[in-house]
C-alpha positions as a printed NumPy array, in Angstrom:
array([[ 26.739,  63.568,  53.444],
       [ 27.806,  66.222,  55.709],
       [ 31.168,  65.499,  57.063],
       [ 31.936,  65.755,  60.961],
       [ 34.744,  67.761,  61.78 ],
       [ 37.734,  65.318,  63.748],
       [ 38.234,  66.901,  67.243],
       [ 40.292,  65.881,  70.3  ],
       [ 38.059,  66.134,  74.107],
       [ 39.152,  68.81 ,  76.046],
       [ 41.412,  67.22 ,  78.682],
       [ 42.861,  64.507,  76.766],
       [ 46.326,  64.372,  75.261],
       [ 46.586,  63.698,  71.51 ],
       [ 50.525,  63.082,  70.03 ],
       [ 51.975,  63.89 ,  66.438],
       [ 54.308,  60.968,  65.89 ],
       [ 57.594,  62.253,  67.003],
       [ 56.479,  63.247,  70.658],
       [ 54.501,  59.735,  71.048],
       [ 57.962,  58.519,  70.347],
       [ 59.615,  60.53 ,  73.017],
       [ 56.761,  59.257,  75.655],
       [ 57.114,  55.805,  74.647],
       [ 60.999,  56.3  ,  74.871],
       [ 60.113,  57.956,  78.866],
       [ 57.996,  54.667,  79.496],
       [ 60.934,  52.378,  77.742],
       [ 62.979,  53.559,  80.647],
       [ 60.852,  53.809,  83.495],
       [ 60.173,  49.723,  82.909],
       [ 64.19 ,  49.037,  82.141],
       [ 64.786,  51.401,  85.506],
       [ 61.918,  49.533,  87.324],
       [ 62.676,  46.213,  86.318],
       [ 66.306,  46.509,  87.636],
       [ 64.476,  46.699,  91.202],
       [ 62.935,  43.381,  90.418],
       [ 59.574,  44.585,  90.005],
       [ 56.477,  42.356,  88.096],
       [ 55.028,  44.941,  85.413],
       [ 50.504,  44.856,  86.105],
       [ 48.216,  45.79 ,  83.995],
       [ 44.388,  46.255,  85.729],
       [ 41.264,  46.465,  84.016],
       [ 40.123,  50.206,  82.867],
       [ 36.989,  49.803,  83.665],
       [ 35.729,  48.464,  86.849],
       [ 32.248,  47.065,  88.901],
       [ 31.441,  50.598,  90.646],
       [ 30.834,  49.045,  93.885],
       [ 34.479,  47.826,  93.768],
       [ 36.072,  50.879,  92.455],
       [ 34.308,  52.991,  94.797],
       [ 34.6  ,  50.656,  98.272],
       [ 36.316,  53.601,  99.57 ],
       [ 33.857,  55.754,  97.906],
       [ 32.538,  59.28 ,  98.559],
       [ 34.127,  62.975,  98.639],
       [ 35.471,  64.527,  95.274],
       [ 36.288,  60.936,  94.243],
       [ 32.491,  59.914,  93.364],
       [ 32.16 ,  63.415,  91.987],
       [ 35.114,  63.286,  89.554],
       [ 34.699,  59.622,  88.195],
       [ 33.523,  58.306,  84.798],
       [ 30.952,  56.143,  85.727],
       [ 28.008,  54.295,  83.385],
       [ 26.137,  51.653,  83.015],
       [ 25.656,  48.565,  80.521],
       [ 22.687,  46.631,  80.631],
       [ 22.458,  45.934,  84.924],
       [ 26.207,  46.598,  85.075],
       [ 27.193,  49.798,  86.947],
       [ 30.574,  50.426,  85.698],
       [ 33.463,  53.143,  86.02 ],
       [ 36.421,  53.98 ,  84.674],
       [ 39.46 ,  53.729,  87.011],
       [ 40.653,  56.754,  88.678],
       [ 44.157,  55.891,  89.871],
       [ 45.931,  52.629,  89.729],
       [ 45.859,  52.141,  93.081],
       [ 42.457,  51.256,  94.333],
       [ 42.533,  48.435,  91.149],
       [ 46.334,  47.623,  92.519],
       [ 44.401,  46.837,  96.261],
       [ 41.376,  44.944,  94.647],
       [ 43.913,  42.825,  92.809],
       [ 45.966,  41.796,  95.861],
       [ 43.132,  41.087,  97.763],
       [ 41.473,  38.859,  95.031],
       [ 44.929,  37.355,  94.256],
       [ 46.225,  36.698,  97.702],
       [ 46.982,  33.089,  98.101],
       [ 48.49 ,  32.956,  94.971],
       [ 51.17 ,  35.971,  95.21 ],
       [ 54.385,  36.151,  96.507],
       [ 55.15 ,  38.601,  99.72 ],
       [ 57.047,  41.336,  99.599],
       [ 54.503,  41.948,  96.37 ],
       [ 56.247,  43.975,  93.841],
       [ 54.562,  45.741,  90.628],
       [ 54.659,  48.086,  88.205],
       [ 52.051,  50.123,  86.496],
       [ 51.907,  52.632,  83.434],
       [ 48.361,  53.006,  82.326],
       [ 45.777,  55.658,  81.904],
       [ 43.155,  56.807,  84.441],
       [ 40.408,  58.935,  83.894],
       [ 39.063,  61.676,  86.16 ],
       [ 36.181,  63.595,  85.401],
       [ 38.018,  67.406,  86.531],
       [ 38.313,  70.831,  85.013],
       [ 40.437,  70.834,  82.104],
       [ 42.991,  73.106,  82.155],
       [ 46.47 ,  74.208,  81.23 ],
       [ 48.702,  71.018,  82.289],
       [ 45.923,  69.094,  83.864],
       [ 44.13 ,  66.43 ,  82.106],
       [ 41.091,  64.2  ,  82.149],
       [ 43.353,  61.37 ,  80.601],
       [ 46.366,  60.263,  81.449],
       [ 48.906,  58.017,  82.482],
       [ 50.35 ,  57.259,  85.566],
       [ 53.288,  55.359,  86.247],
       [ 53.602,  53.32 ,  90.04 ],
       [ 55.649,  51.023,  92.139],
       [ 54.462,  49.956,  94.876],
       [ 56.113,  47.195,  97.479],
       [ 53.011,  45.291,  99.53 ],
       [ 53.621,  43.226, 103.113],
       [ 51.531,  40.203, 103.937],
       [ 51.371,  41.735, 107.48 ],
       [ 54.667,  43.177, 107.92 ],
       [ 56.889,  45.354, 105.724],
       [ 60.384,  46.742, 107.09 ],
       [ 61.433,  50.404, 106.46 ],
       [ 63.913,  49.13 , 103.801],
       [ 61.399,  49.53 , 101.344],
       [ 60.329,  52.972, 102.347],
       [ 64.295,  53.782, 101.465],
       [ 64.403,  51.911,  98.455],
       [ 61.407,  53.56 ,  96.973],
       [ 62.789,  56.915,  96.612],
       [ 66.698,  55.388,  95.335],
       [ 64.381,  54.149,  92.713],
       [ 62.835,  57.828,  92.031],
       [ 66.586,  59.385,  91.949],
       [ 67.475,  56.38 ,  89.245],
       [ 64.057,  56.907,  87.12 ],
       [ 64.657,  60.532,  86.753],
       [ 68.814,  60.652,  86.188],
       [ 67.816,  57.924,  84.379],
       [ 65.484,  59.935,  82.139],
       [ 68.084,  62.715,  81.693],
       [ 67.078,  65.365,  84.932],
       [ 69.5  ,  66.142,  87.341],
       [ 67.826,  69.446,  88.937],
       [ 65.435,  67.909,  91.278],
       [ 65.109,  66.934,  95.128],
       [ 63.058,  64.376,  96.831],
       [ 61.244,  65.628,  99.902],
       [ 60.604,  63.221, 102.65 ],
       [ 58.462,  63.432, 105.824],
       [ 56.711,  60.738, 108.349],
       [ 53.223,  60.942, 109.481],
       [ 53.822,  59.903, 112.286],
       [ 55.997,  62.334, 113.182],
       [ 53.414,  65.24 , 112.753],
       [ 50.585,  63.288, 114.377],
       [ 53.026,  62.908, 117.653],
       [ 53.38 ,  66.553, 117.189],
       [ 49.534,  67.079, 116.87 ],
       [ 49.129,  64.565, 119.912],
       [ 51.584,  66.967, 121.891],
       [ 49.842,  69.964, 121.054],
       [ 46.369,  68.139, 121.795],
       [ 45.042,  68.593, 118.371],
       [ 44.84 ,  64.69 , 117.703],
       [ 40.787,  65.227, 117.138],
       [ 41.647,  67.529, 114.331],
       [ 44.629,  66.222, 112.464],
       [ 42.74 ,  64.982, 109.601],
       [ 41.958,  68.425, 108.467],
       [ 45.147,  70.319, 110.339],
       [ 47.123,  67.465, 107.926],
       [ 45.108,  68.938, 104.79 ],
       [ 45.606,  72.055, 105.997],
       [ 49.671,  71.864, 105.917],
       [ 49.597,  69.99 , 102.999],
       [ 48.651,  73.405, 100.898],
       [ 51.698,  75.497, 102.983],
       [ 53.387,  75.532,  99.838],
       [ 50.866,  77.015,  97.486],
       [ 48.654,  79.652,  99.981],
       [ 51.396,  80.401, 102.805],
       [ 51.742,  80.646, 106.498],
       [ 49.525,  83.368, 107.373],
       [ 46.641,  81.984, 105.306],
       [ 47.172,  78.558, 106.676],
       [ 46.677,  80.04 , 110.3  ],
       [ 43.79 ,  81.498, 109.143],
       [ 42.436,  78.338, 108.197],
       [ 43.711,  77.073, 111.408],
       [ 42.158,  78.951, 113.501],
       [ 39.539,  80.115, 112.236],
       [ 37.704,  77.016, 110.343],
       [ 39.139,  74.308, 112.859],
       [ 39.345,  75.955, 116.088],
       [ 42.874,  75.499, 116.46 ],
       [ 44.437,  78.114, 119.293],
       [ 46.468,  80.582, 118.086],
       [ 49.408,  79.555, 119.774],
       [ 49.33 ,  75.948, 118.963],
       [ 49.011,  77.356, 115.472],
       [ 51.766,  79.591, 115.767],
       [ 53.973,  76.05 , 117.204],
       [ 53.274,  73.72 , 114.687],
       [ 54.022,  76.365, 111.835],
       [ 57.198,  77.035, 113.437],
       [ 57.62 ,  73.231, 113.605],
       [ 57.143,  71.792, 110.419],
       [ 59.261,  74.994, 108.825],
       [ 62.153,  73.765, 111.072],
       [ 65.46 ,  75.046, 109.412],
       [ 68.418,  73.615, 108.921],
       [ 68.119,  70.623, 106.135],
       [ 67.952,  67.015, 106.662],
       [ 71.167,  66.658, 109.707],
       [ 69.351,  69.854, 111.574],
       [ 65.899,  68.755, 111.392],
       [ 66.822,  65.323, 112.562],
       [ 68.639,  66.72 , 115.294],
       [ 65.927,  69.588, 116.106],
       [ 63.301,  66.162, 116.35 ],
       [ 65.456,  65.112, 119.233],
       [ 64.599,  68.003, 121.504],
       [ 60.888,  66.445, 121.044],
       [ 61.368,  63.424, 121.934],
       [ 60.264,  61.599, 124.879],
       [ 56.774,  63.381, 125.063],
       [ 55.118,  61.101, 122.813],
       [ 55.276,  57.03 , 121.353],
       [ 54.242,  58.009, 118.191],
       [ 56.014,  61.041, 117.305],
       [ 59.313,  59.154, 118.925],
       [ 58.752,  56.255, 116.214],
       [ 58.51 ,  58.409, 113.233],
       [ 61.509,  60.366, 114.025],
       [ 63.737,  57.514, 114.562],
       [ 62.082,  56.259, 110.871],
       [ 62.848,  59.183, 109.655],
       [ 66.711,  58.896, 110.28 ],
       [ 66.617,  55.231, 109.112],
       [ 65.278,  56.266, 105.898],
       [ 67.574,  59.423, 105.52 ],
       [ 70.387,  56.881, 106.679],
       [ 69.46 ,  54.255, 103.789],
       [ 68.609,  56.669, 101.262],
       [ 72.379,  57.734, 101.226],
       [ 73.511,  53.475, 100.927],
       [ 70.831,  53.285,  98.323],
       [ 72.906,  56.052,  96.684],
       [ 70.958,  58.944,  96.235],
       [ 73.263,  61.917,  96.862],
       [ 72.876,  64.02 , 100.534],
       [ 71.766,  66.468,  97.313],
       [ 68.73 ,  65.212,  95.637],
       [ 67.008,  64.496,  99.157],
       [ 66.002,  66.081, 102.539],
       [ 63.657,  66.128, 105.255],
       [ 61.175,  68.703, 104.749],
       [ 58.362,  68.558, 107.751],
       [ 55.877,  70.955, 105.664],
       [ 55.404,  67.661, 103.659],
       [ 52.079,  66.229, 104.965],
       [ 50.149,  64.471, 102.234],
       [ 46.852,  65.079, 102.122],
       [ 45.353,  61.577, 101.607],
       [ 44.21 ,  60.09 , 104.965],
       [ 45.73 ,  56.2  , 103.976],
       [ 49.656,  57.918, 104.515],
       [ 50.668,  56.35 , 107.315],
       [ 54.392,  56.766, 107.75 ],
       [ 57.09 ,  58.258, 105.014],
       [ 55.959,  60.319, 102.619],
       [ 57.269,  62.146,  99.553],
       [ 57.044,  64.744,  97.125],
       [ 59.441,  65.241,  94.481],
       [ 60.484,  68.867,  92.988],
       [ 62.295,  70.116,  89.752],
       [ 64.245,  72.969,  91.122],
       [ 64.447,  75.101,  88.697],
       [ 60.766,  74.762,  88.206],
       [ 59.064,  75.143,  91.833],
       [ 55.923,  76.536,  90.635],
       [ 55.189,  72.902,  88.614],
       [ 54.491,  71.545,  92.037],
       [ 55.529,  67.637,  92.891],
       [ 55.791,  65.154,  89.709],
       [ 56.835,  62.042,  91.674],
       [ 54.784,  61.236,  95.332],
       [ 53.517,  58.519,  97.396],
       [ 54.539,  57.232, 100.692],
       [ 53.556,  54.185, 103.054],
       [ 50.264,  52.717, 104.325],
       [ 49.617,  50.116, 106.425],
       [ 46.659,  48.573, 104.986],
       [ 46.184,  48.55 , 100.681],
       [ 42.782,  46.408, 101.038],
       [ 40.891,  46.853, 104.057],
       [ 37.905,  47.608, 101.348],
       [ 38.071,  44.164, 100.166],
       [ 39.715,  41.898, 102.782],
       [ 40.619,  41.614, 106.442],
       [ 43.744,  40.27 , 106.107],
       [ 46.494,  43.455, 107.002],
       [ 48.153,  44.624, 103.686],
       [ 50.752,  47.527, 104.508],
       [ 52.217,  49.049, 101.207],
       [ 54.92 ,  51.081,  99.981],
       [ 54.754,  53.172,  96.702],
       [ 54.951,  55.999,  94.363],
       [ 53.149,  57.756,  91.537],
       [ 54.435,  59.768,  88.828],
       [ 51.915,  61.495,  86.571],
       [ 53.437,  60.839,  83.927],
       [ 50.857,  63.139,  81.121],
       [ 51.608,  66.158,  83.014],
       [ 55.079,  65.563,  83.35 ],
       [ 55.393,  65.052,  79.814],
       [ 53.576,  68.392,  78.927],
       [ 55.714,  70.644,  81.221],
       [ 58.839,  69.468,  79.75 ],
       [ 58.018,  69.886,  76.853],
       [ 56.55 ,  73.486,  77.347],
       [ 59.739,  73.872,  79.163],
       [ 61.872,  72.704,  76.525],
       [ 63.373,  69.758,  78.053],
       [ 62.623,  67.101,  75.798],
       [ 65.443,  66.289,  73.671],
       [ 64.773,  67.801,  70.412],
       [ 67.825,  65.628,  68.545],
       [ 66.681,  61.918,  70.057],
       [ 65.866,  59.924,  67.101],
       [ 62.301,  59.584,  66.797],
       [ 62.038,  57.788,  63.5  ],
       [ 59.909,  55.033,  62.936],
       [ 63.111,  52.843,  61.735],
       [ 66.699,  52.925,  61.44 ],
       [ 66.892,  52.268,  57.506],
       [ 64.82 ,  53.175,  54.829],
       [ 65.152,  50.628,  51.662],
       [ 64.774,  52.332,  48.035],
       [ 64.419,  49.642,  45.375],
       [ 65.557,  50.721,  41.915],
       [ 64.388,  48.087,  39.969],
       [ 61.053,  46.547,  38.617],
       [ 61.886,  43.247,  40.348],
       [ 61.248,  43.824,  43.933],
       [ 62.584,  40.332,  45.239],
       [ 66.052,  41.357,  45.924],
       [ 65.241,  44.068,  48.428],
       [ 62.066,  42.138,  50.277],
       [ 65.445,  39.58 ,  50.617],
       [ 67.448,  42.529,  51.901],
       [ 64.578,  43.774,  54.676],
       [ 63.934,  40.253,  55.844],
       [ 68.148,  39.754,  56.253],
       [ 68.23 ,  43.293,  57.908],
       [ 65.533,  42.617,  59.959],
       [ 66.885,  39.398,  61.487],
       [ 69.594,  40.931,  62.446],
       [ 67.552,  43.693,  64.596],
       [ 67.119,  46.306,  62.641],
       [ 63.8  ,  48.298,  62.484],
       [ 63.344,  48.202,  58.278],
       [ 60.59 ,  50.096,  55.705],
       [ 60.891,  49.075,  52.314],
       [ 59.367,  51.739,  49.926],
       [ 57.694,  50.28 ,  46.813],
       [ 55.487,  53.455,  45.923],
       [ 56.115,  54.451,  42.064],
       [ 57.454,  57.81 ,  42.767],
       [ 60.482,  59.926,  41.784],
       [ 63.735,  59.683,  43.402],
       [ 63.462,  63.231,  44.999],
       [ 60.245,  61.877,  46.514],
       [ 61.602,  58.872,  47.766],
       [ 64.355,  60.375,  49.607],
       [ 62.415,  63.384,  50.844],
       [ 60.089,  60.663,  52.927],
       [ 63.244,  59.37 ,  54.302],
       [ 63.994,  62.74 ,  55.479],
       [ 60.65 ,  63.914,  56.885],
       [ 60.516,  61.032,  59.072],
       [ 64.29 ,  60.995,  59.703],
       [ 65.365,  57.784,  59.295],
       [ 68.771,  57.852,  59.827],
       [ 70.072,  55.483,  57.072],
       [ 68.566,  54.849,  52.794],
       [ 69.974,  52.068,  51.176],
       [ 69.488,  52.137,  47.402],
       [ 69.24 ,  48.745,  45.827],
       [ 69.739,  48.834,  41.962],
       [ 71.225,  46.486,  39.236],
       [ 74.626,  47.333,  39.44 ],
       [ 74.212,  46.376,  43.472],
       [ 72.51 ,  43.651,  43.211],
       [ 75.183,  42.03 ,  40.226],
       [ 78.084,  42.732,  42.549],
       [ 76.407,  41.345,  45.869],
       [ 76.837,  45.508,  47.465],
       [ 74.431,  47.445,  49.243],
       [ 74.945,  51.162,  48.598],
       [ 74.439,  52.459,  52.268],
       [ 73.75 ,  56.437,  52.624],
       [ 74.04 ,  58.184,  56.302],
       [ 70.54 ,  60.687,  55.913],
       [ 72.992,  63.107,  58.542],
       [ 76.171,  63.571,  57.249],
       [ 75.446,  62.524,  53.388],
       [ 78.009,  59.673,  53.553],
       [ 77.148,  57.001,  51.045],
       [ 79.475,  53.447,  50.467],
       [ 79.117,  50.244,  48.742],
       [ 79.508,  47.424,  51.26 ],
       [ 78.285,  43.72 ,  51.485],
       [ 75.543,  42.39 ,  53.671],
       [ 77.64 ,  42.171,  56.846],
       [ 79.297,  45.716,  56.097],
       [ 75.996,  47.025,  56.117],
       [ 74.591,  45.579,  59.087],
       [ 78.305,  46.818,  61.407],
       [ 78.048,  50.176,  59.682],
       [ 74.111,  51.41 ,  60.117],
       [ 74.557,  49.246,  63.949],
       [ 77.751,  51.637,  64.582],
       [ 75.627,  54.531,  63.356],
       [ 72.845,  54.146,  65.498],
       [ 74.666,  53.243,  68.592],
       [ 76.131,  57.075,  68.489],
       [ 73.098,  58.821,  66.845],
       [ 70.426,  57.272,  69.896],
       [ 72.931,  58.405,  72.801],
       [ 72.008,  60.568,  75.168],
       [ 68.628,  60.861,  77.337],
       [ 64.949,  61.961,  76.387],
       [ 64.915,  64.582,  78.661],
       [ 68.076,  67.199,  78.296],
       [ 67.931,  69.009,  81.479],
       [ 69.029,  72.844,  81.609]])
């Protein structure tokens, strides 16, 4: 029989052990760091009915999405965690509790180019705070305390989160009289970063119609100088000419205000009014988090507020707050960027237990004392040599071998080796237990992620 050669899909991420334990150890801590907010951890369906997956429907969305059918079920794949997020509110209504809040790691699937860094699986991790009507600006300041936490937490300390209101540049696109086109003008500024000013204004003008002087205002607008204190103050100069644009600046310095009692440094945030977010369901903050060292990696964490989740599914008014961190990509450019700590402990468990005698009792004794007292235990019963034995402890560098032979087992000892240092000593059950617990404690300090 001819054999078939094992291959991975282009676009979809495949880990050797020790990475998948560095991503699980990056989702460990995004749950710990989200459940500390008080948020309920979701988990949606991956595949959904088309028709409700696609309510919104249309554009590259429909293009990009995995979609099939099974028997006279149309079916797709989800393609974010949102739209599932909205269907499940809406179906769930009368029996959730308002201010809604959930967590989500999972994988989506999205039909795109491969390439370098960009994936047709992968997982996203989102918070998101929903209002049974009404949701106060609080939680469009807590949201990004809880992306400074997530990513200290994780081990980075070079990055900023870059805030903006919608509102603020529709007022500004009401006041230049370009309300009719700020759907596309909004797209438009949203790709500042990547293509530039002058080709912006190009697109400006020439595939929107916008005049070249209210191109030439708006530029000079939304790349106001001066940080988060001088772009607040700049807005004021603005105000009074329209409702809108008054209402999003004053958000805008409640948030900034918050942000600094949340605790996130005057450092890791600031007003930046060339942040526009291209999706049309941003209705008021938005954000866009940066590594700075890394600028040309584009935003890893984003999201902002919207005023209605599931007007797809249900007329009641569902205004939202959240975030998104793609977390597959993420994971890739650290590690091509060599952030990922290279010393965390990625074995499979913290002691390794070689029997040296025929009679295997004694140590299935010792792994099921071990293990009650929380310790993650192998016991090895392959026939092999000694060198072999130890040289699987090694490879997958568990950090303790205890050797179990006669002479241990007649004088009620456990001979306990340290795979780092070489250390080896003879200590009861309780010796055993303080001294690999000790170990461990020092040898999984520090963070996944060892920024440079």
């Amino acid at each position: 029989m001819e054999k078939v050669k094992p291959r991975t899909l282009s676009g979809f991420m495949e880990l050797l052990p020790a990475p998948q334990m560095q991503m699980e150890r990056i989702m460990q801590t995004l749950r710990e760091t989200y459940a500390l907010y008080g948020f309920y951890p979701l988990d949606t369906p991956l595949i959904e009915s088309s028709e409700v997956l696609l309510a919104k429907g249309g554009g590259e969305t429909e293009k990009q999405i995995y979609r099939f059918s099974k028997g006279d079920s149309d079916l797709s794949l989800r393609f974010d965690l949102t739209v599932p997020l909205a269907k499940y509110v809406a179906q769930n209504y009368g029996q959730l509790t308002f201010p809604f809040r959930r967590f989500q790691i999972g994988k989506v699937y999205r039909g795109e180019r491969a390439q370098r860094g960009r994936f047709r699986e992968f997982y996203q991790a989102d918070i998101d705070v929903i209002g049974d009507g009404k949701l106060d600006i609080i939680n469009e300041a807590e949201v990004p305390s809880i992306i400074y936490k997530t990513f200290t937490s994780l081990g980075l300390s070079r990055f900023k989160i870059r805030l903006n209101n919608r509102k603020v540049l529709n007022g500004f696109f009401a006041i230049l009289g370009l309300t009719e086109k700020s759907g596309d003008v909004m797209r438009t500024i949203d790709k500042l970063e990547k293509i530039g000013a002058d080709k912006v204004k190009d697109i400006l003008t020439g595939d929107f119609g916008v005049p070249g002087g209210a191109a030439d205002e708006l530029l000079t607008f939304i790349q106001t100088p001066g940080g988060t204190a001088g772009i607040l103050d700049a807005l004021t100069r603005y105000k009074g000419r329209n409702e809108v644009f008054d209402q999003g600046a004053d958000e805008l310095s409640t948030v900034a205000r918050y942000m600094t009692a949340f605790g996130v440094p005057d450092d890791h945030f600031e007003i930046d009014l060339t942040i526009a977010r291209g999706l049309d369901y941003y209705t008021g903050t938005v954000y866009e988090t940066a590594m700075l060292d890394h600028p040309e990696i584009g935003s890893i964490c984003s999201g902002g507020r919207y005023d209605n989740l599931a007007e797809y599914y249900t007329d009641k008014q569902l205004p939202g707050v959240g975030i998104s961190i793609g977390l597959t990509r993420l994971f890739y450019v650290l590690g091509e960027q060599g952030y990922l700590n290279d010393k965390m402990n990625t074995a499979p468990a913290d002691v390794l237990i070689l029997p040296m005698t025929e009679d295997l009792a004694p140590a299935i004794g010792l792994a099921t004392s071990l293990r009650e007292a929380g310790l993650r235990v192998q016991l090895y019963g392959e026939q092999k040599k000694f060198k072999q034995k130890i040289g699987y402890a090694d490879k997958l560098g568990i950090p303790y071998v205890i050797f179990l032979g006669e002479d241990e087992i007649a004088g009620g000892v456990y001979a306990v080796k340290d795979m780092e240092t070489g250390e080896q000593a003879s200590v009861p059950l309780d010796g055993a237990i303080s001294r690999i617990r000790d170990g461990l404690a020092a040898k999984n300090a520090g963070t996944v992620i060892v920024d440079r």
